[in-house]
C-alpha positions in Angstrom: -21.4 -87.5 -66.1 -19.2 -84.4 -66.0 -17.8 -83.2 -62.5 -19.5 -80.4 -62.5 -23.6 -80.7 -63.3 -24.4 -79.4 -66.6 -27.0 -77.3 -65.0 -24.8 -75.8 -62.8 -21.5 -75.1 -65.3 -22.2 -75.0 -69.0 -18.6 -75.0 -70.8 -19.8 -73.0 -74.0 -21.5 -70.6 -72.0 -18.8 -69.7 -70.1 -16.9 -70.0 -72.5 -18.9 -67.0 -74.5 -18.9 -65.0 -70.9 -15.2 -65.3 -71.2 -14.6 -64.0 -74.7 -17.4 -61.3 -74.4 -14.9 -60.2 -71.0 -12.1 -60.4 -73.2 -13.7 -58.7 -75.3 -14.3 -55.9 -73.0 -10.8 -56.3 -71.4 -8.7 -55.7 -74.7 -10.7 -52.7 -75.6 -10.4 -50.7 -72.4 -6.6 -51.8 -72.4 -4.2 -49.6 -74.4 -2.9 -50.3 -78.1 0.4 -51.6 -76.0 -1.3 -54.1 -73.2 -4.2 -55.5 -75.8 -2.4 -58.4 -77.4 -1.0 -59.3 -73.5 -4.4 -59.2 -72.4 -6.0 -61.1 -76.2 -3.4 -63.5 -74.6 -3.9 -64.0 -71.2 -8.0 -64.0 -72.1 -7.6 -66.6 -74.7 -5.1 -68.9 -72.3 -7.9 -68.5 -69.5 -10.8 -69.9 -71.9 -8.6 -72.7 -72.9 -7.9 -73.4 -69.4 -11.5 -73.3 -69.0 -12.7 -75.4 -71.0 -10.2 -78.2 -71.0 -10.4 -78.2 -67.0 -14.2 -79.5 -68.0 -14.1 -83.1 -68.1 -15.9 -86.4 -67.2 -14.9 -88.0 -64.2 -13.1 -91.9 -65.4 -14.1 -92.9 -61.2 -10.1 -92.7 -60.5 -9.9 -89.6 -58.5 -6.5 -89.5 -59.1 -6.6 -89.6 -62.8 -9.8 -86.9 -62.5 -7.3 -84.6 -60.7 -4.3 -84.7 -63.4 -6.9 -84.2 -66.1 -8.4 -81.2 -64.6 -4.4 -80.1 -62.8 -2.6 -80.7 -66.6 -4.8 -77.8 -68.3 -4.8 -75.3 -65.2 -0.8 -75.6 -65.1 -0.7 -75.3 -69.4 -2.4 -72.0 -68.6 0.1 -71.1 -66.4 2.5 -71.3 -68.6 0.5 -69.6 -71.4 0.2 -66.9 -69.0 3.7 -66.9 -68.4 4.6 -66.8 -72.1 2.5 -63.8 -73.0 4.5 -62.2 -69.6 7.6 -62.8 -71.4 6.6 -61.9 -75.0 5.1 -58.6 -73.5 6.2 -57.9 -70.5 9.1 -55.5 -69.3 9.8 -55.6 -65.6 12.8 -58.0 -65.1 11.9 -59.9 -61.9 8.5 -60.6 -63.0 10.1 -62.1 -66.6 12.4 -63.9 -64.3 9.4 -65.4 -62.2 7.4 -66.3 -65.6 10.6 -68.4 -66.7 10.5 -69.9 -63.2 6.8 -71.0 -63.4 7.3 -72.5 -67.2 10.3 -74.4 -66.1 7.9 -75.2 -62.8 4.9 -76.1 -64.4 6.1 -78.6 -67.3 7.9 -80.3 -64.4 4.7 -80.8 -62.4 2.9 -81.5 -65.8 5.4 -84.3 -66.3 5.8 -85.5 -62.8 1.3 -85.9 -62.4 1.3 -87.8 -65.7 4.3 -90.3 -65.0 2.4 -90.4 -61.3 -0.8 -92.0 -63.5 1.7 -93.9 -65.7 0.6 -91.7 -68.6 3.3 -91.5 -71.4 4.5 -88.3 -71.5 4.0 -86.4 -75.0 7.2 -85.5 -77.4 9.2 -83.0 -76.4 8.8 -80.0 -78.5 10.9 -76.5 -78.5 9.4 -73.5 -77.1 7.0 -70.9 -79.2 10.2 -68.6 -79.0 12.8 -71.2 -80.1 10.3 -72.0 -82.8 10.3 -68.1 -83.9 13.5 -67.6 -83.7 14.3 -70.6 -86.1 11.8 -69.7 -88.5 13.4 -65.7 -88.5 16.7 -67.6 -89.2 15.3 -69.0 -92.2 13.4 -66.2 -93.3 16.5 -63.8 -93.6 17.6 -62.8 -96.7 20.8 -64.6 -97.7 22.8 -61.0 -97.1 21.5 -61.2 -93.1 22.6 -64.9 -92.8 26.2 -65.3 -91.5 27.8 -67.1 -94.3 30.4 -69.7 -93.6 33.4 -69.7 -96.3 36.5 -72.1 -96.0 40.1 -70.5 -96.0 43.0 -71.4 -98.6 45.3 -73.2 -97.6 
């Protein structure tokens, strides 16, 4: 039995309503604001459909399963701010609610005694390490010893 009555919510359904909006969204955005809004769209369906699950009867457990994916979105959201976006105190606010959000993430599941998972380095860390390696050996700062 899911929380919601099949009837009622049908997760691939909405999920379909959600790309078709996306759809829409990305189109009537500008060249500039339509991988922001692919994005945000795509974080939003995720969020979606991971926030659909079967209640376990521990209404505490029901609430971090449903709370863990609406928070992940946030951050998602917050990400794509950050990758895209150009005004300064809303960047600042986006780090804020990533820092925010894996802290609530952390603190629900420990609340549940769920392990948390492995810590893992950010999507830019990650691109920035794999631009490192990707240089050409003439961009890579080169590290020769002196003579003595």
């Amino acid at each position: 039995m899911h929380l919601f009555p099949r009837s009622a919510f049908r997760p691939k359904a909405a999920l379909y309503a959600v790309a078709l909006m996306s759809a829409a969204t990305a189109l009537a955005a500008g060249p500039r604001e339509a991988p922001f809004m692919a994005e945000n769209s795509a974080a939003m369906a995720k969020m979606m459909a991971a926030m659909d699950i079967t209640p376990l009867g521990d209404v505490d457990a029901d609430f971090v399963a449903m709370m863990v994916p609406h928070h992940q979105g946030a951050i998602d959201m917050a990400q794509a701010e950050l990758r895209y976006g150009r005004n300064e105190q809303l960047r600042r606010m986006a780090q804020e609610i990533i820092v925010t959000q894996q802290q609530e993430i952390a603190a629900m599941r420990l609340a549940v005694g769920q392990p948390l998972p492995p810590s893992v380095p950010s999507p830019d860390q990650q691109s920035s390490a794999v631009q490192t390696e990707a240089q050409p050996m003439s961009l890579q700062p080169m590290h020769m010893q002196e003579e003595p």
